[in-house]
N, C-alpha and C positions, 0 to 999 in steps of 0.2 A: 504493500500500500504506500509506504514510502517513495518506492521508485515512483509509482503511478501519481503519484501529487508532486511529486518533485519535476516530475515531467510537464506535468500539467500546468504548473508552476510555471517555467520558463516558459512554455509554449503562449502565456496569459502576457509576461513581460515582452515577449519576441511582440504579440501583439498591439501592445498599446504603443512601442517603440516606432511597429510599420503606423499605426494611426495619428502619432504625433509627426511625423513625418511627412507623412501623407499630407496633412495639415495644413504644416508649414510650406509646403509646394503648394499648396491650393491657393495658400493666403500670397504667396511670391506671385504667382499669377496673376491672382484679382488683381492685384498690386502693379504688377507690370502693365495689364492692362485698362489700368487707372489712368498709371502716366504714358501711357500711349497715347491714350485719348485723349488727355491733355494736354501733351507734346504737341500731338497731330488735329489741335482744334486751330482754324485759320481766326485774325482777327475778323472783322462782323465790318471796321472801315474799309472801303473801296482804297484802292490804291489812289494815290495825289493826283491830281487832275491832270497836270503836263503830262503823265506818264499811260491815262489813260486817251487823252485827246490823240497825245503822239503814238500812240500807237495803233488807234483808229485810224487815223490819216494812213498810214503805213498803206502802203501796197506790198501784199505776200501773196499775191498769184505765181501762178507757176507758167512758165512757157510752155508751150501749142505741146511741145515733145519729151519735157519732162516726165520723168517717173518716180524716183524716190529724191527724197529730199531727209539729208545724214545734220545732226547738229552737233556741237561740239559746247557744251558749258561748263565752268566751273563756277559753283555755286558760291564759294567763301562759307567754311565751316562760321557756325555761331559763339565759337569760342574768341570769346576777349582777348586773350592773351597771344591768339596768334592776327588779331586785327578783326577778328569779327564781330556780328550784331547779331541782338534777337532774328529767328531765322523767317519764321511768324509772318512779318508782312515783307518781305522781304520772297516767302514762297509763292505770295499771293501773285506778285507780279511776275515770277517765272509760270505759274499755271496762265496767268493769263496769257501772255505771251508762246505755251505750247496752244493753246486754241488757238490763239491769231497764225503763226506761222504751221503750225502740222506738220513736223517733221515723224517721217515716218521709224524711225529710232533716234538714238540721240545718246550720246558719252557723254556721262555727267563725274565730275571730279569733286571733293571734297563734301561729299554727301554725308555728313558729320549728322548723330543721333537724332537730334530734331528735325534737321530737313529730312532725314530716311522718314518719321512718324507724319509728318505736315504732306510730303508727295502721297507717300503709302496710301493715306486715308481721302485727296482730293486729287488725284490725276484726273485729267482728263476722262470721257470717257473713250473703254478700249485702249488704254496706254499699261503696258505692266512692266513692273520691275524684271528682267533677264535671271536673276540671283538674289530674288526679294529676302529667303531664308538668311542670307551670311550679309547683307547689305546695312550700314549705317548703325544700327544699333548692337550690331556684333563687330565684326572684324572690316567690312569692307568701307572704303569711303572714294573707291573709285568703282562706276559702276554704268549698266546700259538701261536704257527704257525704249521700248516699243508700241505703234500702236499693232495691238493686232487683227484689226481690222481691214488692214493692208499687208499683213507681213504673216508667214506662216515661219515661227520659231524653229528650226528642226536638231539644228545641238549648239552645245555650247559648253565653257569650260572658264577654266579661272589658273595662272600661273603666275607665283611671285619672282619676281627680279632675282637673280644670284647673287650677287651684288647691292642691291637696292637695300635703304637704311631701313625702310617703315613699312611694313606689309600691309598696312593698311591702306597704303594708297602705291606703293612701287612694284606695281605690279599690271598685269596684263588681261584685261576682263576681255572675252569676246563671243562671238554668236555667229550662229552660220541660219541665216533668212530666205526664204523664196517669199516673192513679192505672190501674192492671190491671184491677180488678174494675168500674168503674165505667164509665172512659173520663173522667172529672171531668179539666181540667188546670186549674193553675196553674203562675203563675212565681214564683220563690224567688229574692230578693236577699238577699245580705249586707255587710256594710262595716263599716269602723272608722272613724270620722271623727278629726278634728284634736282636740287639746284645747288648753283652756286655762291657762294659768301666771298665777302671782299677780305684777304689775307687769307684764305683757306684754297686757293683755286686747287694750287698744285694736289693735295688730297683728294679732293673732292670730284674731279674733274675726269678721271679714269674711272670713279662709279658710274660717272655720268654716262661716261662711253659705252662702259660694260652691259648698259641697260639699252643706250642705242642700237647697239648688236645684236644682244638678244632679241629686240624688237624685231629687227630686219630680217635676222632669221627666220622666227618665228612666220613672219608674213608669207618670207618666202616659200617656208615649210605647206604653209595651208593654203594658200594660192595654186599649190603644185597638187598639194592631195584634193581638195576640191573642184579647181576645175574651175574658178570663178575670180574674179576682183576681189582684193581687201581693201577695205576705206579704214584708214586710221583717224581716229580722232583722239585728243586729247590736249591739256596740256602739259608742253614737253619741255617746258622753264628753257629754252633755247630760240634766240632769235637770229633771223636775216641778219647780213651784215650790211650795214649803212651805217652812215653818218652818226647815227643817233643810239648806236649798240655800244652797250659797254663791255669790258671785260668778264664781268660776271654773265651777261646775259647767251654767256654759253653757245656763240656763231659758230663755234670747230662741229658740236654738235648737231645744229641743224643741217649743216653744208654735208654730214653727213649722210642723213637721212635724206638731204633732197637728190644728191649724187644717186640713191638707188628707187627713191621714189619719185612720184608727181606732184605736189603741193598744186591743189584747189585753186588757189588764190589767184595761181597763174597760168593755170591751163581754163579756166573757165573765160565762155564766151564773153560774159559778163558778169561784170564785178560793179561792188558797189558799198560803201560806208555811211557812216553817219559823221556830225559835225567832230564828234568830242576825238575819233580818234581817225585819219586819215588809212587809205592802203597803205601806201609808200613808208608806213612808221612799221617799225619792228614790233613782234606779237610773238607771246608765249604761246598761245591756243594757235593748231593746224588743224587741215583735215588734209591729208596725204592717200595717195591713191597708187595700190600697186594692181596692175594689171590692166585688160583692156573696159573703158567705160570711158562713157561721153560727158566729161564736166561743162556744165551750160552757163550755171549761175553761182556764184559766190557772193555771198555777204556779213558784213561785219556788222553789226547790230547796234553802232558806237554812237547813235543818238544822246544827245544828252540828258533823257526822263529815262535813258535805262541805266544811268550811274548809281544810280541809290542800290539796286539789285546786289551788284557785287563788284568785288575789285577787277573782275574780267572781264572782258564785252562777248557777248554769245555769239557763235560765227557757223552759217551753215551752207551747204551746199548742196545744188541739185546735179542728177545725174540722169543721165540715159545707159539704160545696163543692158548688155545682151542676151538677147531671150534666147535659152536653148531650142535644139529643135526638139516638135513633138515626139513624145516618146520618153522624154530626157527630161521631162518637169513644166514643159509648157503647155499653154492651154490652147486647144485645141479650134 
């Protein structure tokens, strides 16, 4: 009888052990998703008026032969100390701005926990997160959105940098898409590369490379195993060299990347800026193009009612992509 009470004993502690546990998980959850909700509630004010006038006025049509249209943002985390603001109304005016221009996916960089809860819970409709599970509020803050309304997801993957400092963001998001109406795919990278500090070049500067390589490989690699275009977006702390480039702003490395790739900016038919930031100036944010596709339209977003958004200006591009033949994913 001993044994059997003694049994029964533990078997009674084993229990209240899994129910206070149990518990404690249930209450972590409500919990989490408390401040989800709250995270992910938009303000209730309209964004400031210049920002919604200017962006009415806007023209975001697309030309007669366009088909998809790639973006490329970085959002600015809401952390103070690296220079950011509440994310709050600040998300307000990137959702509006994916209704006005409709990009059919889009590299978003520095998607820091509150923007991850603020998009999550107000995208558009038909837009989803690519890696909604590991995005913003766990480890990713470099990341993709799609509408899928236009794009049929078929895989996709996630590889951090070798080299790269913060895996949170030095790393390599991407997706491999067929457009609905077409059957056309491509694959869609994004990333935030390293940057550079003033008296740290020498250091710093061959991670910098190390991640560019990887880059270019990697394109090359899936460009070859698919069978399709890679469009890269992101940004890649590295500008053009002009007048106006400083040492830190990392030209060895973009001269890089354009040696093996096609920078938008200048293969497209048409190009086009706003007041605050001209083409001709140097820019961290690309979208670069390996393989065959028709870049048409390019534009920088650099109006001055889209400065309050973030320290970036949002840059996208349209494409004409080649349809396979029937049989191979197109529509018939």
């Amino acid at each position: 009888m001993k044994k059997i009470k003694k049994k029964a004993t533990k078997k009674g502690k084993g229990f209240k052990i899994t129910a206070i546990t149990l518990a404690l998980l249930m209450t972590a959850a409500a919990g989490g998703a408390i401040a989800y909700a709250v995270r992910g509630t938009l303000p209730e004010e309209a964004p400031n008026a210049a920002f919604i006038e200017g962006l009415a006025a806007d023209n975001a049509g697309r030309r007669e032969d366009d088909d998809t249209r790639i973006m490329s943002a970085n959002l600015l985390v809401h952390y103070r100390s690296w220079g950011g603001s509440d994310a709050a109304p600040r998300a307000k005016q990137f959702i509006e701005l994916l209704n006005k221009y409709q990009p059919d996916a889009a590299g978003l960089q520095e998607v820091s926990g509150q923007w991850f809860c603020l998009l999550d819970r107000n995208l558009p409709e038909g837009y989803r997160f690519v890696h909604r599970a590991a995005t913003g509020l766990f480890s990713r803050f470099t990341t993709i959105i799609y509408n899928e309304n236009t794009l049929n997801l078929l895989e996709s993957g996630s590889l951090r940098y070798d080299e790269g400092t913060d895996g949170r963001m030095r790393r390599i998001e991407w997706a491999l898409f067929s457009r609905r109406d077409s059957g056309a795919r491509f694959v869609l990278t994004t990333t935030h590369l390293d940057l550079l500090h003033e008296g740290q070049i020498e250091e710093e500067l061959p991670i910098l490379r190390a991640e560019a390589e990887q880059l270019l490989a990697f394109s090359g690699e899936t460009k070859e195993k698919y069978g399709c275009p890679v469009i890269l977006t992101g940004d890649f702390n590295a500008m053009e060299d002009t007048p106006y480039t400083k040492e830190t702003d990392a030209k060895e490395i973009y001269a890089l990347l354009a040696e093996k790739l096609t920078d938008t900016k200048d293969a497209a038919l048409y190009a086009k800026s706003g007041l605050a930031q001209s083409l001709s100036e140097p820019c961290y944010d690309h979208i670069f193009l390996d393989g065959e596709a028709s870049v048409t339209s390019f534009r920088l977003l650099s109006d001055p009612f889209m400065e309050e958004m973030s320290d970036h200006f949002p840059i996208y591009a349209d494409f004409v992509l080649p349809v396979p033949p029937v049989g191979e994913g197109a529509t018939e």
